[in-house]
C-alpha positions, -999 to 999 in steps of 0.1 A, spaced: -17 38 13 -49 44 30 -85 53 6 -115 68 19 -147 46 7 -170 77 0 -205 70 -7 -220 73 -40 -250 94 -53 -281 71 -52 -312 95 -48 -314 127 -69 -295 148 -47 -269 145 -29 -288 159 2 -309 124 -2 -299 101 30 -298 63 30 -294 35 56 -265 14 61 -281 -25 66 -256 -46 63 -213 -42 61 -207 -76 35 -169 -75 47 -156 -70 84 -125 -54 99 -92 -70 86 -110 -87 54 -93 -86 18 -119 -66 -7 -118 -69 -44 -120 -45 -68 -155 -44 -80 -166 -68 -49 -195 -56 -26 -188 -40 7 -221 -32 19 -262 -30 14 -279 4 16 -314 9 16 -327 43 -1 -358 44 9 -369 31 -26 -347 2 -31 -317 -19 -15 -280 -8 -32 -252 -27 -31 -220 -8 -27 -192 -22 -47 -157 -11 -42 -134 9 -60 -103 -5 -45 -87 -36 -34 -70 -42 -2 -74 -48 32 -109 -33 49 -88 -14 82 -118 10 91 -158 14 93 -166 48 99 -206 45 94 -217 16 112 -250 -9 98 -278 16 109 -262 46 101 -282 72 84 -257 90 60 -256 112 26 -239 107 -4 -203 117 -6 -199 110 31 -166 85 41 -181 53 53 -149 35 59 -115 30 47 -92 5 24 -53 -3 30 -44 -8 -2 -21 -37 -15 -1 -40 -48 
């Protein structure tokens, strides 16, 4: 089973962009539950992303110096049992 990684809220709004800097895992890496994917920068502070599933990381959709809003799909997790 496939899972979007969606972007969290991290501004006030959800109309508030941020920056992807820096993808902590590459194509075909195993993720952890929990484990950071990525650094975003808010404008106000660096975030790291953790995610909320484990398996395999199969797709970036926003690349590092992407400028994107909350909610948006950033990439995508095959999931393993």
């Amino acid at each position: 089973m496939i899972e979007d990684i969606v972007l969290p809220q991290i501004g006030e709004t959800s109309e508030d962009e941020v920056t992807i800097l820096k993808w902590k895992k590459q194509l075909g890496e195993r993720v952890q539950k929990g484990e950071a994917l990525l650094e975003v920068d808010s404008g106000k502070a660096v975030v790291e992303i953790e995610s909320a599933y484990e398996g395999i990381l199969c797709e970036i959709v926003a690349g590092e110096g992407s400028k994107v809003k909350a909610l948006a799909i950033i990439g995508r997790i095959r999931k393993t049992e």
